[in-house]
N, C-alpha and C positions, 0 to 999 in steps of 0.2 A: 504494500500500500504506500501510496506517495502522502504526503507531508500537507494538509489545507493549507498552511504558510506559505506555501511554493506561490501561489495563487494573490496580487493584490487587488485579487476582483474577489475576494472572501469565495471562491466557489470550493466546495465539499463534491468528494465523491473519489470511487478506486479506481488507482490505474496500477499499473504496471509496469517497472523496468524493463524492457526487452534487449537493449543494447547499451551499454557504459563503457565508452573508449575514449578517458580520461586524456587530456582536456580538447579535444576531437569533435565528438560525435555524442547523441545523445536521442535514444528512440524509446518513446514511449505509447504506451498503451494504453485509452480512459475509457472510462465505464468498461473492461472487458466483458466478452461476453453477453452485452445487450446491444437489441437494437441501435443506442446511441453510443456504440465503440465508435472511438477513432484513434488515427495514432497521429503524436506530436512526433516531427524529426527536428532536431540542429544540430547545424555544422558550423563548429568555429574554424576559420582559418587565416593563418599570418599574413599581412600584405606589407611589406615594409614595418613599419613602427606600428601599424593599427592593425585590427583586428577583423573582420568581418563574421557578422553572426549572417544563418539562412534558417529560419525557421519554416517550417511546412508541415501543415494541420488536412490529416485526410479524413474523409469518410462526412464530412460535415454537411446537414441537410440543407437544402436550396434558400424554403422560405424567412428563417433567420438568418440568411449569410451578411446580412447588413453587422448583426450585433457580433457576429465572430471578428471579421473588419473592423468593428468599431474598438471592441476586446482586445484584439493583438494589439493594434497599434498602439493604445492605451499603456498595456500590460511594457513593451517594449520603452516607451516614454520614461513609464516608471523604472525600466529598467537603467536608463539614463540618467535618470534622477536617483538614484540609490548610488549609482557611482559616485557622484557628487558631491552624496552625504543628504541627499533632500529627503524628505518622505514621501508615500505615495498620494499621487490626488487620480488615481482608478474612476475613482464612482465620476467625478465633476468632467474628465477628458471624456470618459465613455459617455456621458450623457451629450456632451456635445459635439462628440465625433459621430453620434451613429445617424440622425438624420441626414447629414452628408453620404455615408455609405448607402444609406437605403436607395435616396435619390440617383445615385449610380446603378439601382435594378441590377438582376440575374439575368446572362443574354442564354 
């Protein structure tokens, strides 16, 4: 079971490690075994001094994909901001980021 803290959108629920190839790669697995499994992948890799992360969320359903958009990017800000030293502002980025994403429609 993964950690709720992982999460600064407070979300609860099981996943599963499937891949840990320190400080590489990282595959996981949420909700296994139901309907709403999906796996999270990231790749961190070197580019000169900086670092580039690639995250990639599969299996996720059509009619919400505004709030998953809205989520990541959110979740990643935050991730920006803890480097920092800031704390998370989740809830206030996602509320204003997902009508934007909606307005971009599922082609």
């Amino acid at each position: 079971m993964l950690d709720q803290r992982l999460w600064t959108s407070s979300w609860t629920g099981p996943g599963r490690i499937e891949t840990c190839e320190p400080p590489r790669h990282l595959l996981l697995t949420m909700e296994p075994g139901t309907d709403e499994q999906t796996e999270i992948e990231a790749w961190l890799t070197e580019e000169g001094r900086k670092t580039r992360l690639v995250v990639e969320e599969r299996g996720l359903p059509l009619a919400p994909l505004h709030h998953y958009g809205a989520g990541w990017q959110a979740h990643l800000e935050d991730l920006g901001r803890s480097l920092r030293g800031y704390g998370s502002i989740w809830h206030d980025r996602w509320t204003e980021l997902a009508p934007g994403y909606e307005q971009l429609g599922v082609q």
